[in-house]
C-alpha positions as CSV (number, residue, x, y, z in Angstrom):
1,X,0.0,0.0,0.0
2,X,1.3,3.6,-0.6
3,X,0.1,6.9,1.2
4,X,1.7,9.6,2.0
5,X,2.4,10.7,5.5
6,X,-0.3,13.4,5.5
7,X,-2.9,10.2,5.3
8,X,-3.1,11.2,1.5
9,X,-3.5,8.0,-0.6
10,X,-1.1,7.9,-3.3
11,X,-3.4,6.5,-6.3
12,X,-0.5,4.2,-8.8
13,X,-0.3,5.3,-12.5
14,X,-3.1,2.7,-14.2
15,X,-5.7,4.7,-11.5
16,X,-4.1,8.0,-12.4
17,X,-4.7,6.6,-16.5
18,X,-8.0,6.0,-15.7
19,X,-8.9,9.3,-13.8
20,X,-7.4,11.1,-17.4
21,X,-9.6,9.1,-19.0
22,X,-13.0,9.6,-17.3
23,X,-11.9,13.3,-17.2
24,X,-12.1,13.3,-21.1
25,X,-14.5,11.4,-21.4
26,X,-17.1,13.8,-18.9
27,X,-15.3,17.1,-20.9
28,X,-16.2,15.6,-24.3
29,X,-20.2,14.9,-23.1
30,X,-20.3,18.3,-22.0
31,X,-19.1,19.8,-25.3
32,X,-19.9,18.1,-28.2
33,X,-23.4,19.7,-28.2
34,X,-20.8,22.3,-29.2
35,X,-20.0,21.1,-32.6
36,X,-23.5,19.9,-33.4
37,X,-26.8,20.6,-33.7
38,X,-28.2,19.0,-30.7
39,X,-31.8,18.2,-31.2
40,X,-34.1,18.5,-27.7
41,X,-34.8,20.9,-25.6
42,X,-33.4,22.5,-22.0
43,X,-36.0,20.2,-20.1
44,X,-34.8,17.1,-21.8
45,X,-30.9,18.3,-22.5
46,X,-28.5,14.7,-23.1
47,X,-31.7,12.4,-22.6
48,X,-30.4,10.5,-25.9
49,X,-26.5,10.1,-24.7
50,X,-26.8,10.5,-20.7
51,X,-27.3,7.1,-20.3
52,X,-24.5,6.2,-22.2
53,X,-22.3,8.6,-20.3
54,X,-23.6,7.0,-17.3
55,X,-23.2,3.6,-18.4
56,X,-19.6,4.7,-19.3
57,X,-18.9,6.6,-16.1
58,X,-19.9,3.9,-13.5
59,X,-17.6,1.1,-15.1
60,X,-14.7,3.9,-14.7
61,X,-15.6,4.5,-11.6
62,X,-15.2,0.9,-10.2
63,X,-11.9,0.6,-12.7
64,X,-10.5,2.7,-10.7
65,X,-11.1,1.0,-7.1
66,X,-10.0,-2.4,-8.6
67,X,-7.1,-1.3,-10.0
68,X,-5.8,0.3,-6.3
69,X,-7.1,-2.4,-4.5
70,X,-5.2,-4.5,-6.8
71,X,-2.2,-2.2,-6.2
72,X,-2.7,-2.0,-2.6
73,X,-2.9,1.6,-2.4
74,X,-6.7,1.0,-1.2
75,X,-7.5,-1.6,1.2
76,X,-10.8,-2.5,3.0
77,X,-10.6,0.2,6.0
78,X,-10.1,2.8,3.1
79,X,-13.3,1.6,1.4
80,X,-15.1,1.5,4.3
81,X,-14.1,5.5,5.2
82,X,-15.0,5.5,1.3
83,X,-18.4,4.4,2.2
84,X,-19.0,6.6,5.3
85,X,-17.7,9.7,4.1
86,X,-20.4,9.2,0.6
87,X,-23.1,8.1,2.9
88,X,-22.6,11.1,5.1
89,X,-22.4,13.3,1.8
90,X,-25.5,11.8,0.7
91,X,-27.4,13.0,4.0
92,X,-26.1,16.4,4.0
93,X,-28.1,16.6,0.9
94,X,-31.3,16.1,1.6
95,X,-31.8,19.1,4.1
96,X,-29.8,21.5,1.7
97,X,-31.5,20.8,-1.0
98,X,-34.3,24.1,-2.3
99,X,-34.8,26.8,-4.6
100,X,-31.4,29.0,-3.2
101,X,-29.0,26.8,-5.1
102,X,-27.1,26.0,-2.0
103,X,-26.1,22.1,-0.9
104,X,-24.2,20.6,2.0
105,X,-23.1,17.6,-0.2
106,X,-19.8,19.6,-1.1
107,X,-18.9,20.1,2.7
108,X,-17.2,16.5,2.8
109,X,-16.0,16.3,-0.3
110,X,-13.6,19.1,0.7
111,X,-12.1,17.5,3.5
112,X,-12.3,14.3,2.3
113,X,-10.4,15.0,-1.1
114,X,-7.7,16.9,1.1
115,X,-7.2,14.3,3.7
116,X,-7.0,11.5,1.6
117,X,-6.3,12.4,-1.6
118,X,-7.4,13.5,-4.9
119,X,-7.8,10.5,-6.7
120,X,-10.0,9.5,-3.4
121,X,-12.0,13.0,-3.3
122,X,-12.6,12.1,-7.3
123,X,-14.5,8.9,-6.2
124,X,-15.9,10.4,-3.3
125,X,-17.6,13.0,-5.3
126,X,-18.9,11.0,-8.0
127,X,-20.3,8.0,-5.3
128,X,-21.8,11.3,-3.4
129,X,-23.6,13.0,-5.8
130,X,-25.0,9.1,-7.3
131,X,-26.1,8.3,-3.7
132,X,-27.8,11.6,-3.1
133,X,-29.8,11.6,-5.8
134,X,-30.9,7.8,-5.3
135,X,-31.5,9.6,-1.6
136,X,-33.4,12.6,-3.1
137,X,-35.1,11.1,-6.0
138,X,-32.7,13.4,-8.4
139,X,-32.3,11.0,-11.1
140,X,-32.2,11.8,-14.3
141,X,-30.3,12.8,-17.3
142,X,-28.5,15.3,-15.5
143,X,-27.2,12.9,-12.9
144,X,-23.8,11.6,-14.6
145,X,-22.8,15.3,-15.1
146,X,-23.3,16.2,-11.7
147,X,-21.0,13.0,-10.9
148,X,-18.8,14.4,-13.2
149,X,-18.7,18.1,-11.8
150,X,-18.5,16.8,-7.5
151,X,-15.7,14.5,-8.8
152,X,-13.5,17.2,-10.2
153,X,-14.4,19.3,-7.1
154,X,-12.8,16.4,-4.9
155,X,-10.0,15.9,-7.3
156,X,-9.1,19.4,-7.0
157,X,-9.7,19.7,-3.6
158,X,-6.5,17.1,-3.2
159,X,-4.3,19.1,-5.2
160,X,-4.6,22.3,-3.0
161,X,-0.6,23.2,-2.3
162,X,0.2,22.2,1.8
163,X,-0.9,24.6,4.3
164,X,-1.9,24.8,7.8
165,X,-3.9,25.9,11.0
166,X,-6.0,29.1,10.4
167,X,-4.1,28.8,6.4
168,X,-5.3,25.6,5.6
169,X,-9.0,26.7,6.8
170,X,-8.8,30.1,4.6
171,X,-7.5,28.0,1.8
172,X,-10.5,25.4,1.7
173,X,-12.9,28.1,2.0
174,X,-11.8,29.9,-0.4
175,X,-11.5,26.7,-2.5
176,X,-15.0,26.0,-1.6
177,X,-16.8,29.1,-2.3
178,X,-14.7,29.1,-6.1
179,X,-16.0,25.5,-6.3
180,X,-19.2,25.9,-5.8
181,X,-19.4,29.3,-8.4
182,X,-17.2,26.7,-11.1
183,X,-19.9,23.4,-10.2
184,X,-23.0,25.7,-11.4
185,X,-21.0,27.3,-14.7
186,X,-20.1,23.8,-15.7
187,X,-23.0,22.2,-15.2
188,X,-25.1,24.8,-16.7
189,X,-23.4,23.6,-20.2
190,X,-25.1,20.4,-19.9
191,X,-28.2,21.9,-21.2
192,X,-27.2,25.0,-22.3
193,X,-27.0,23.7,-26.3
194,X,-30.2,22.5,-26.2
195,X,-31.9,25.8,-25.4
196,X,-34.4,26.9,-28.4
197,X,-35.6,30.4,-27.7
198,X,-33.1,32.0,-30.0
199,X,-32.1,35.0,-27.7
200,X,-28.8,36.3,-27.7
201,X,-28.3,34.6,-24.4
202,X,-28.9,31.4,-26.5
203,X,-26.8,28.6,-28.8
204,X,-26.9,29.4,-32.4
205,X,-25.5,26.3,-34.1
206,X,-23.1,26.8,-36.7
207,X,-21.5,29.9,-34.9
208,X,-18.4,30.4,-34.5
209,X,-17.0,28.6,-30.7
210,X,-15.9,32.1,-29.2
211,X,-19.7,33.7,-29.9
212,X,-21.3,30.8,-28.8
213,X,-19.2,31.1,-26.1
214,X,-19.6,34.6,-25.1
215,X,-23.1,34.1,-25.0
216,X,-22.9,31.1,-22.7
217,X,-21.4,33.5,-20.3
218,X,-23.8,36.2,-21.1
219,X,-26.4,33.5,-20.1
220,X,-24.7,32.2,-17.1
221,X,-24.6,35.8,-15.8
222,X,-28.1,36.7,-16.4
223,X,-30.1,33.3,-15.2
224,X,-27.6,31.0,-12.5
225,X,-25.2,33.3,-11.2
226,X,-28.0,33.8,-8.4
227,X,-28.0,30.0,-7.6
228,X,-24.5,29.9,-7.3
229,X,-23.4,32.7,-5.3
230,X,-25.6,31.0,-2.0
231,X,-23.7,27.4,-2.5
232,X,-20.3,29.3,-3.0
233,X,-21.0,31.3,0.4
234,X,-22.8,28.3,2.0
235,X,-19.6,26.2,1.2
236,X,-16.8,28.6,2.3
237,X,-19.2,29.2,5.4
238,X,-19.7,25.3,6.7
239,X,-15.8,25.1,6.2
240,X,-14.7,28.1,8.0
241,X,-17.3,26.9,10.9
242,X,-17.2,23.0,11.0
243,X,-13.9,22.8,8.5
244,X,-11.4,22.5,12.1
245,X,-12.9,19.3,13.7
246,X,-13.5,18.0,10.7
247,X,-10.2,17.6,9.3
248,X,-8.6,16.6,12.3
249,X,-11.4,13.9,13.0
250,X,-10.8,12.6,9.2
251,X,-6.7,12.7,9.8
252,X,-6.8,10.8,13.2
253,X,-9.2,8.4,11.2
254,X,-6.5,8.5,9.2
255,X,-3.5,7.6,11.7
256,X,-5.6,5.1,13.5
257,X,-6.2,3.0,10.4
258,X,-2.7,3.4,9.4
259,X,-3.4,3.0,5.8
260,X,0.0,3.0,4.6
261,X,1.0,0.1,6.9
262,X,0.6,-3.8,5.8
263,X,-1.4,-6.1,7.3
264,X,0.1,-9.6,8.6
265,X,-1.8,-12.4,9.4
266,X,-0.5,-14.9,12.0
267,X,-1.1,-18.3,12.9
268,X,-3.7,-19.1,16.0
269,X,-1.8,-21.4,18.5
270,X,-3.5,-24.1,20.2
């Protein structure tokens, strides 16, 4: 097994190959609509292809805990904090959940993709935002993007440069309000293609990308930016007040499982 001494899991390069590849993957299902002329509407965005992309993403997904558990780099007390950190997640949803845009199902992910790693806060997010909306009854053909968008907001939440005490917690907070503004402008291109009013705040197929572009952000501006701005304030706010027990209940977790250190199996006497 290999972590580092921080408690961060150290994921081997055929995970690291497969998180490249799931991260093209999820940037080419958000685009393509791009290059096209995608036929549906904003109500029914992807409802052709999401399945696919979830049928796609899933497989990846369990790829990539195979291949570490393989490698040793996961072992079963890391799956299990796995399992309680996306079922917690998933909870924190449910409450958070309403017309302001904010959610609580980022509030572990930061921790938990800082403690433990990115490749760890990459399958936390995606395993979160899936058991959430089986919790919430959000399923739908939005669902494998918002996988997509919560695992890049763990991944990146491993890959914050080292800090600590007061630091560390104006670091995540930061990182946390930026997240959540970033979540809603990416995952407002899931069904922003398929939008047929023909404003200017609308896709014109056939333009060029840098107008289609500009009006992307014009609509982003003018319809989510609202949503957004409560779960970026509502993230940076949970970690600034919960962030400090938090983190030093996930690292002692952490130490006490020992994750790095191998497991030997002896012989019962009679």
């Amino acid at each position: 097994m290999t972590a580092l001494a921080s408690g961060q899991i150290r994921f081997h390069w055929r995970s690291s190959s497969l998180l490249a590849a799931t991260s093209i993957a999820g940037i080419a299902a958000f685009t393509w609509p791009l290059f096209t002329r995608p036929r549906g509407s904003e109500n029914l965005a992807h409802s052709g292809d999401a399945p696919w992309v979830f049928i796609v993403l899933v497989p990846l997904l369990v790829a990539i805990l195979l291949s570490e558990l393989a490698d040793g780099a996961l072992d079963a007390k890391a799956v299990a904090m796995l399992g309680v950190l996306v079922a917690c997640g998933a909870v924190l949803r449910a409450p958070t959940t309403g017309v302001t845009g904010f959610t609580g199902v980022f509030f572990l992910l930061i921790p938990g993709g800082r403690v433990f790693g990115r490749g760890f806060g990459f399958v936390q997010g995606a395993l979160t935002m899936f058991a959430s909306a089986l919790l919430t009854g959000g399923v739908g053909p939005w669902l494998p993007f918002q996988m997509l968008c919560t695992a890049w907001v763990g991944f990146f939440a491993g890959c914050l440069p080292r800090a600590q005490g007061r630091s560390e917690l104006a670091l995540l907070a930061t990182y946390g309000a930026i997240a959540g503004l970033v979540y809603g402008l990416v995952m407002d291109m899931w069904f922003w293609p398929f939008g047929t009013s023909g404003t200017q705040l609308h896709f014109v197929a056939g333009a060029a990308i840098t107008e289609n572009l500009r009006r992307f952000w014009a609509f982003h501006l003018a319809s989510a930016l609202g949503f957004d701005l409560p779960r970026a304030a509502g993230n940076a706010l949970l970690v600034l007040v919960a962030g400090t027990p938090v983190l030093a209940a996930l690292r002692r977790a952490a130490r006490r499982a020992a994750f790095g250190a191998p497991v030997h199996f002896e012989p019962h006497g009679p």
